[in-house]
C-alpha positions in Angstrom: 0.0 0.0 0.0 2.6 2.4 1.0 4.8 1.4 -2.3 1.6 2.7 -4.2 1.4 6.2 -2.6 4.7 6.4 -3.3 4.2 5.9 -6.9 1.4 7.9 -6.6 2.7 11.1 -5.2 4.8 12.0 -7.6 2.1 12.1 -10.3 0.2 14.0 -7.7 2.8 16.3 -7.7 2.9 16.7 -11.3 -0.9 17.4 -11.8 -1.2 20.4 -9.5 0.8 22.9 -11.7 -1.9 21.8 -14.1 -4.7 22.4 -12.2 -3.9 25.3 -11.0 -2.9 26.5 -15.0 -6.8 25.6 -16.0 -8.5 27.4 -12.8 -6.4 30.3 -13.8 -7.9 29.7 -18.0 -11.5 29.2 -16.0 -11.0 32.0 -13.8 -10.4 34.8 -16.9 -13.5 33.0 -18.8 -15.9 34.0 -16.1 -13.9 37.6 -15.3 -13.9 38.7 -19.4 -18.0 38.6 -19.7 -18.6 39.5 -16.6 -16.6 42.7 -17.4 -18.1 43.2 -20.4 -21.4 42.9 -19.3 -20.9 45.7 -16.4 -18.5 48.0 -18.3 -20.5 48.9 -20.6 -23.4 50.8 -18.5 -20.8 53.1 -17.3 -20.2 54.6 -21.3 -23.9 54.6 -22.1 -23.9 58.3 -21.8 -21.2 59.0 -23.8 -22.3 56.6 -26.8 -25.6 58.0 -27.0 -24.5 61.4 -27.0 -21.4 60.4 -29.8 -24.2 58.6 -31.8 -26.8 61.3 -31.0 -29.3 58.4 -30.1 -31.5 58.4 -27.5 -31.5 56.5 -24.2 -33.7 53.8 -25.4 -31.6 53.2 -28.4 -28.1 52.8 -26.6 -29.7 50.9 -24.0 -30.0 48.2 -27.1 -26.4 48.3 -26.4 -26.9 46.2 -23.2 -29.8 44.6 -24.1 -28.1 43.2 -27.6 -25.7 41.0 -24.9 -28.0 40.0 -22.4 -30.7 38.9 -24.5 -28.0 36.5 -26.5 -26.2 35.2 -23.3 -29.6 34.3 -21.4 -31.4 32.7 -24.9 -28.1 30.4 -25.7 -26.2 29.5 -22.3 -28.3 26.4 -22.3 -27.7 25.2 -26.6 -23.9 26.5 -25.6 -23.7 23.5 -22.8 -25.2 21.0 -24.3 -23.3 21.8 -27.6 -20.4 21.5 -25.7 -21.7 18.2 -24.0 -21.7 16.7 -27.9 -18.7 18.0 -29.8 -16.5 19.1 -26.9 -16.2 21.1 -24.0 -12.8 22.6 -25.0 -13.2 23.0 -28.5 -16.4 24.9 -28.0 -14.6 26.7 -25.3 -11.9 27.7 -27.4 -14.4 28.8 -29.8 -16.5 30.7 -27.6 -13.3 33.0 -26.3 -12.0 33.6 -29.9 -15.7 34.9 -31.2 -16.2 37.3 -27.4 -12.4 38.7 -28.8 -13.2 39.1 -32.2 -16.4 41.0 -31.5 -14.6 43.0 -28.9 -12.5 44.4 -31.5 -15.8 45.2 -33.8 -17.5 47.1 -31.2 -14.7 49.0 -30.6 -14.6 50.2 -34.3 -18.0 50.0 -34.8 -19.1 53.1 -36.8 -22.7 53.1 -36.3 -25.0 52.3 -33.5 -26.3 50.0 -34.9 -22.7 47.9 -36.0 -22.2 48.0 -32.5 -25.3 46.5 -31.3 -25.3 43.9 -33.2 -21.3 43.1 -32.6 -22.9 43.3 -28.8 -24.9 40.1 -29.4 -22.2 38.4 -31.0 -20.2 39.1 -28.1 -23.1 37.8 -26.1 -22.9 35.0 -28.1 -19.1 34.4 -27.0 -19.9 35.2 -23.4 -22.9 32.8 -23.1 -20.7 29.6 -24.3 -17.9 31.1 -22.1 -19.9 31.0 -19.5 -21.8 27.4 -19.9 -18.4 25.3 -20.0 -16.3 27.2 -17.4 -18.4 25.7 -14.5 -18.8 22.0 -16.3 -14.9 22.0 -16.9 -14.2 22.5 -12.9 -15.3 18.6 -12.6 -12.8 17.8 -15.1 -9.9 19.7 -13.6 -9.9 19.5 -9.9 -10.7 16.4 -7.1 -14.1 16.0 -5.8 -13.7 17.3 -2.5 -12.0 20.8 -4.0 -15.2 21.4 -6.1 -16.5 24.3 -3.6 -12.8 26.2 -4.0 -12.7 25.7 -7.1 -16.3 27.2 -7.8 -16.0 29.8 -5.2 -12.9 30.9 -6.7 -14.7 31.2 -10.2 -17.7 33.2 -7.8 -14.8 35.5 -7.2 -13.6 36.6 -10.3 -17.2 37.0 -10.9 -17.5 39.5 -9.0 -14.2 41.0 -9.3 -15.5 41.6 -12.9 -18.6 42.9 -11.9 -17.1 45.6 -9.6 -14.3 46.6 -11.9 -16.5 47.3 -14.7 -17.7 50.5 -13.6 -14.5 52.2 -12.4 -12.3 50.7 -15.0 -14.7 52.1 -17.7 -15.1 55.3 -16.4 -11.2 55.5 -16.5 -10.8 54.5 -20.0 -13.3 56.4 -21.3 -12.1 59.9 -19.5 -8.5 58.9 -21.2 -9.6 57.5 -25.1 -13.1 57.5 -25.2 -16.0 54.7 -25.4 -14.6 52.4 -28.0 -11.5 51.4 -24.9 -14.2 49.8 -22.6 -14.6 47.3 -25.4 -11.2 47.3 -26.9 -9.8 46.9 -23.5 -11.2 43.0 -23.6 -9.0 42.4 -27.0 -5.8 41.4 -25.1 -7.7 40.0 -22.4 -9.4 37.8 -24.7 -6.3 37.0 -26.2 -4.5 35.8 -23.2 -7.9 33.6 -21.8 -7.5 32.1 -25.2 -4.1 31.2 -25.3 -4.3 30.3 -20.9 -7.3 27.6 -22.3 -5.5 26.3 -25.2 -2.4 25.5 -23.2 -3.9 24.1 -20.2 -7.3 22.7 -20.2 -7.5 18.8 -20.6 -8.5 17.7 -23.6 -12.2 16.8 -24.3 -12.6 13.0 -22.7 -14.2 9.8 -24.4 -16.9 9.8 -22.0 -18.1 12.9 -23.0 -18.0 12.7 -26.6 -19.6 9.4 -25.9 -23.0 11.3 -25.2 -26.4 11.4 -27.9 -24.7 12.9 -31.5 -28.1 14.5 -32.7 -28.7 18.1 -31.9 -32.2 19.3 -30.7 -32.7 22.2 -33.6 -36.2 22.3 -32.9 -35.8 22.5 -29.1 -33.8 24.8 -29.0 -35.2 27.4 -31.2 -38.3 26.9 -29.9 -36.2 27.7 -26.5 -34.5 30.8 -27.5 -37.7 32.5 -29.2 -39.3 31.4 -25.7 -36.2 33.2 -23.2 -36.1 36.0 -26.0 -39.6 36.3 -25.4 -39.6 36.8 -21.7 -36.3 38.8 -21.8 -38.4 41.4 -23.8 -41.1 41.5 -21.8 -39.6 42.0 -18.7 -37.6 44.9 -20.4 -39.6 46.7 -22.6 -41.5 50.2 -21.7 -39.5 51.2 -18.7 -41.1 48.3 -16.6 -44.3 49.6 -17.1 -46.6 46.4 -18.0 -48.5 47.7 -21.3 -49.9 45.7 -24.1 -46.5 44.9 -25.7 -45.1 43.4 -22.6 -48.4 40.9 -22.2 -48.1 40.1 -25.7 -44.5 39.0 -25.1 -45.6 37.1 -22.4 -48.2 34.8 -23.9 -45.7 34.2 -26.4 -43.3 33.2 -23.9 -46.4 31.1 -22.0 -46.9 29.5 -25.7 -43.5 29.1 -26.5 -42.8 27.1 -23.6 -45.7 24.9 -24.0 -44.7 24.1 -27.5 -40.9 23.4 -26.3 -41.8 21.1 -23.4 -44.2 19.4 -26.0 -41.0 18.6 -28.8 -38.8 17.9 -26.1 -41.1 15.2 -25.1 -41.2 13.5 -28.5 -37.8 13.9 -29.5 -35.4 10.9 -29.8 -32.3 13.6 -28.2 -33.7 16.5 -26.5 -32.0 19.7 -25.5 -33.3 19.0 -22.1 -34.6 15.8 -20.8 -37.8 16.3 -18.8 -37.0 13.9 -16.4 -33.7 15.5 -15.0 -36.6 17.6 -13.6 -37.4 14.8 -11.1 -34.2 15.0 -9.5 -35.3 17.1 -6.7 -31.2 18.7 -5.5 -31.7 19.7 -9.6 -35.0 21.5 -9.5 -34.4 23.3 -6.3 -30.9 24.6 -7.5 -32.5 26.0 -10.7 -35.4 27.7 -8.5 -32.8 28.9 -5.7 -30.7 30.1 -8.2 -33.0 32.2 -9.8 -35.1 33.6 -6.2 -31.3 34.8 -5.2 -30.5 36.2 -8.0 -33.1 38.2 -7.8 -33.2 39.1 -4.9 -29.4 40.5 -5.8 -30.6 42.5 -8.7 -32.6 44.4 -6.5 -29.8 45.8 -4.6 -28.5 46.9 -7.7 -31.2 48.5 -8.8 -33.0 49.9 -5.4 -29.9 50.8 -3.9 -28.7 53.9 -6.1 -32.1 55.5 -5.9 -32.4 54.8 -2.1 -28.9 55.8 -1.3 -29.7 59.5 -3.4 -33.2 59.7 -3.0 -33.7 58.5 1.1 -30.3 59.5 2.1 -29.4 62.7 0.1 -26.0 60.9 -1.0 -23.6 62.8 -3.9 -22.8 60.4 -6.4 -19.3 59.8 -5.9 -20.2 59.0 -2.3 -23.4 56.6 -4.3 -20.8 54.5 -6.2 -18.3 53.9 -2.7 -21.2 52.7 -0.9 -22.9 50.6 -4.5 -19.2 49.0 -4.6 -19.3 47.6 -1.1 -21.5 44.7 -2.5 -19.2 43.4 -5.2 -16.1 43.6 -2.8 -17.1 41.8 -0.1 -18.4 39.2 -2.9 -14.9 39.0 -4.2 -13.0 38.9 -0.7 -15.6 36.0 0.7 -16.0 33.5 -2.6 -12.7 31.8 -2.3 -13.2 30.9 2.0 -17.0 29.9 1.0 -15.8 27.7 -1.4 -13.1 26.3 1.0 -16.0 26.4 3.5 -18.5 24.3 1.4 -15.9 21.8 0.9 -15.2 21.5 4.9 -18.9 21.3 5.8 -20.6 20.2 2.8 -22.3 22.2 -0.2 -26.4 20.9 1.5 -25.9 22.1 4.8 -24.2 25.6 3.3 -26.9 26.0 1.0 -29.5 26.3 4.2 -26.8 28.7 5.6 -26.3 30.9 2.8 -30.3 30.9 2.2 -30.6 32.2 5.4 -28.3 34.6 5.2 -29.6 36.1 2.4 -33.1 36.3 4.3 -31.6 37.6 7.6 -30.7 40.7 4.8 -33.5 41.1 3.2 -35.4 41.2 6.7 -33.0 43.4 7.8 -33.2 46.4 4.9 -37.3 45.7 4.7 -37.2 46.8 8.6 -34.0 49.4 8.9 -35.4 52.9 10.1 -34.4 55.7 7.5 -32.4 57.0 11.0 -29.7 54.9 11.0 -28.4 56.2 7.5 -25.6 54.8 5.6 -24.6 52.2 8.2 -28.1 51.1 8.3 -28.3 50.5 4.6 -24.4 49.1 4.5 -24.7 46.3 7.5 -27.5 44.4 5.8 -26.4 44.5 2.3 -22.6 42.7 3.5 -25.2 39.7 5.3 -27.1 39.8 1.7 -23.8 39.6 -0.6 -21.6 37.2 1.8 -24.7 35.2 1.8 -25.1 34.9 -1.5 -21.3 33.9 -2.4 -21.5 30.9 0.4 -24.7 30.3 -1.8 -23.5 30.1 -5.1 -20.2 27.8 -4.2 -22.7 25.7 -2.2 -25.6 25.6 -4.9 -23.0 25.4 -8.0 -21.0 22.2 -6.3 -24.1 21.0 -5.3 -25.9 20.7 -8.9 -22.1 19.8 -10.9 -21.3 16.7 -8.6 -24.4 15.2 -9.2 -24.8 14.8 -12.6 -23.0 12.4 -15.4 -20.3 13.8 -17.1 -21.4 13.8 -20.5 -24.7 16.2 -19.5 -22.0 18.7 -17.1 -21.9 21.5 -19.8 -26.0 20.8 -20.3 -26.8 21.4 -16.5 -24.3 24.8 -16.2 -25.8 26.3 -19.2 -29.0 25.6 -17.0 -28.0 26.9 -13.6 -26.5 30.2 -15.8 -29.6 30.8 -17.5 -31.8 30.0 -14.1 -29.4 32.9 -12.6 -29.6 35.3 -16.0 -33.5 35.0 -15.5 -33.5 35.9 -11.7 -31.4 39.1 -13.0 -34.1 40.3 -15.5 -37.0 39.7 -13.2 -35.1 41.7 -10.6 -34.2 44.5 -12.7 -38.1 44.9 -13.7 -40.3 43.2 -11.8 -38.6 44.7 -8.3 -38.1 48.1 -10.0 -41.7 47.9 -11.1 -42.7 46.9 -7.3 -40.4 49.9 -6.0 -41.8 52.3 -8.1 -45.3 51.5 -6.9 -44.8 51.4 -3.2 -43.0 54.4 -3.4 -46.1 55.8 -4.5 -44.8 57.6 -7.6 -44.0 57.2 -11.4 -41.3 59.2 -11.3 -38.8 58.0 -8.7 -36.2 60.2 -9.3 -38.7 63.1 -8.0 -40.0 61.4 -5.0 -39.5 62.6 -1.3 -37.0 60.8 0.4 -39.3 59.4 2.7 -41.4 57.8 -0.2 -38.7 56.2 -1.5 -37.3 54.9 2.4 -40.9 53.6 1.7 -40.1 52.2 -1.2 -37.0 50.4 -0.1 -38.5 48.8 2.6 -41.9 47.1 1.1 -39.3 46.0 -1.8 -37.2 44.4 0.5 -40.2 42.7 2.2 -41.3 41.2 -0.9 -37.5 40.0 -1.7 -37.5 38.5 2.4 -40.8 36.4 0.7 -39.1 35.2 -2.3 -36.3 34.2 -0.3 -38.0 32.7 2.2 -39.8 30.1 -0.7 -36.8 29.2 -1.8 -35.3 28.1 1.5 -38.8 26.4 1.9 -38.3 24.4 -1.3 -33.8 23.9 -0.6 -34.9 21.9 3.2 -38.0 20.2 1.0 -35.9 19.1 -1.9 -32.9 17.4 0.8 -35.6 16.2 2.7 -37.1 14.3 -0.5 -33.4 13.3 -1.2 -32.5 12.2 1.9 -35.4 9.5 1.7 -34.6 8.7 -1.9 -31.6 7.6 -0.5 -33.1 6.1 2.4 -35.4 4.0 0.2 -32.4 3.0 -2.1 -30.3 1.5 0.3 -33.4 -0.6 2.1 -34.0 -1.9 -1.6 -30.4 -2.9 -1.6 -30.2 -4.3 2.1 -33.2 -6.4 0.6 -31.6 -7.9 -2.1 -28.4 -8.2 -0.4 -30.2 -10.5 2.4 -32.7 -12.3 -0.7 
């Protein structure tokens, strides 16, 4: 036995430089979209007035990428599921570069919206594989580093965008916050190429046919909902029901072909796998719930507490910090104590939070608003290592890139919902329909009956995380008795 580990250890040894080679590759593929989704907001301004557009038409600028990350995460995974997680990979990072470079030269708005999408298109395959490639590269019992260090370059990215944009555009102008993710691009490509294992038998081994129908019928259905939840300033009007009924039809007709197809997208009964179901729904309630501080918090920190906006942006960026400083000893965490019992835990967390900004007096000011919102966005990190090791390690390998496309776009929908839905919900209980005019105590108001209907959200999802491990636990249960059995027969 010991002769073994002595064998063994110096392969051991060998592996870890390239382990930690491909997290670094992983790591950039989740920190290059997730800076180009948040530093474009910051130049929106300045392209609509170098266009001369309006704010509805550069906000197409945003929209263009959302819209094709959220409608093709889930085609991207399972793509990658049937020719190759790494080729599709490498694909993925070469098409974000290239249409890096064309918005950055992009000579009409409307060039660069659509080199937006195709960027989306990049970021939304980028974003399926890294997470399905973390099983691949690192031991069982590392899963929850390795995802929490992927949560952190997350949100690294998110919380540079802003700053990092404003900076290039005050010294070159708007097309630098999209040139700037040329070279990075360029070295995420070259990091993947050299280091990520090659695509395995076993998952090349998976069904060859590729749902056309399915997923179609999937993206006109996300597209659908994407554009009703975003359409007319989150004011529900006749376009945004029409979208909607669309989306209601659209889904019938998808969960219909999927049903009859020999290789579906997405087989229906992966559904059944309760630690499955519940991670999509989490996913999507706290990710919500997120969005909401994003978009509540700058009007409640002007509005209620009379901030300047430099003093607006400090407090905003307190979120994604404390996300990036905490990811890395969740993950570490999750691994120690298990990704179930830290998925309760960071639930609760994020409802402690909520509770806590639906009930804070306007009195207690900055601190008030700051204390809560650190519970909310540690929270959340210790939930997405535990929630995102939780879903990978329980799936075969060849459906991996499948189920992250599906646990991205369960987290992509909780962001639109938040961004309109919650705005829409603020906006009404702060009793006006123009927010940026209300009293300060309207929109304390606001914040507050928000944040109570985020505490409710929350709370059904930690209702349907202890249901879902209890339903496991006896699946298990039940299992092993049939086994016993037929052990003893």
């Amino acid at each position: 036995m010991s002769t073994k580990q002595g064998e063994l250890a110096p392969k051991l040894a060998e592996q870890k430089p390239a382990i930690r080679g491909a997290l670094v590759g992983l790591s950039l593929s989740v920190l290059v979209p997730a800076l180009g989704t948040s530093i474009a907001n910051v130049g929106l301004p300045t392209m609509a007035e170098s266009f001369d557009a309006t704010f509805q038409e550069v906000q197409w600028i945003v929209l263009a990428y959302l819209l094709a990350t959220t409608t093709l995460i889930v085609a991207a995974g399972r793509l990658g599921d049937i020719i190759g997680r790494r080729r599709l990979l490498l694909a993925a990072i070469l098409m974000f570069t290239t249409a890096s470079l064309l918005c950055g030269v992009a000579p009409t708005l409307e060039l660069l919206i659509a080199s937006r999408a195709l960027q989306g298109v990049g970021a939304a395959g980028m974003l399926a594989l890294t997470m399905a490639f973390v099983a691949e590269t690192v031991h069982k019992a590392r899963t929850g580093s390795a995802m929490g260090l992927l949560g952190t370059m997350s949100a690294v990215g998110t919380a540079l965008g802003p700053s990092l944009g404003g900076i290039l555009i005050a010294g070159f102008g708007w097309p630098a916050i999209f040139l700037v993710n040329v070279p990075l691009g360029l070295v995420t490509l070259f990091l993947a190429y050299r280091v990520l294992p090659t695509d395995s038998r076993e998952v090349r081994a998976g069904p060859t046919g590729f749902d056309y129908v399915g997923t179609l019928l999937l993206v006109l259905t996300l597209g659908a909902y994407a554009l009703a939840m975003t359409v007319e300033d989150s004011t529900f009007g006749p376009l945004n029901l029409t979208l909607m009924l669309a989306a209601a039809v659209g889904l019938t007709l998808f969960i219909v072909a999927e049903a009859r197809t020999a290789s579906p997208l997405i087989r229906l009964g992966m559904f059944r796998d309760p630690v499955l179901s519940a991670g999509l729904v989490t996913s999507a309630l706290v990710s919500t719930v997120m969005m909401t501080t994003l978009v509540v918090g700058p009007f409640h920190l002007s509005g209620a507490l009379e901030l300047d906006p430099v003093s607006v942006g400090i407090v905003m960026s307190v979120g994604p910090l404390v996300a990036a400083f905490i990811s890395s000893a969740a993950g570490r965490v999750v691994d120690r104590l298990g990704a179930t019992r830290m998925i309760v835990v960071g639930l609760s967390g994020v409802l402690a939070g909520s509770l806590g900004l639906s009930s804070m007096p306007a009195e207690l000011g900055v601190p008030g608003y700051v204390a809560p919102l650190v519970v909310i966005t540690a929270s959340y990190a210790l939930f997405q290592a535990a929630n995102n090791t939780g879903v990978i390690s329980n799936v075969r390998s060849n459906q991996r890139g499948l189920v992250s496309g599906m646990v991205n776009l369960s987290r992509n929908l909780g962001l639109i919902t938040g961004a309109s839905v919650m705005g829409a919900v603020f906006a009404f209980s702060s009793g006006t329909s123009d927010i940026t005019t209300a009293r300060p105590e309207d929109v304390a108001t606001g914040t507050r009956w928000t944040f109570a209907v985020a505490t409710t959200l929350i709370a059904v999802g930690l209702a349907v995380a202890i249901g879902s491990q209890a339903l496991a636990t006896r699946r298990e249960q039940r299992c092993a008795g049939v086994g016993a059995r037929a052990t003893e027969g």
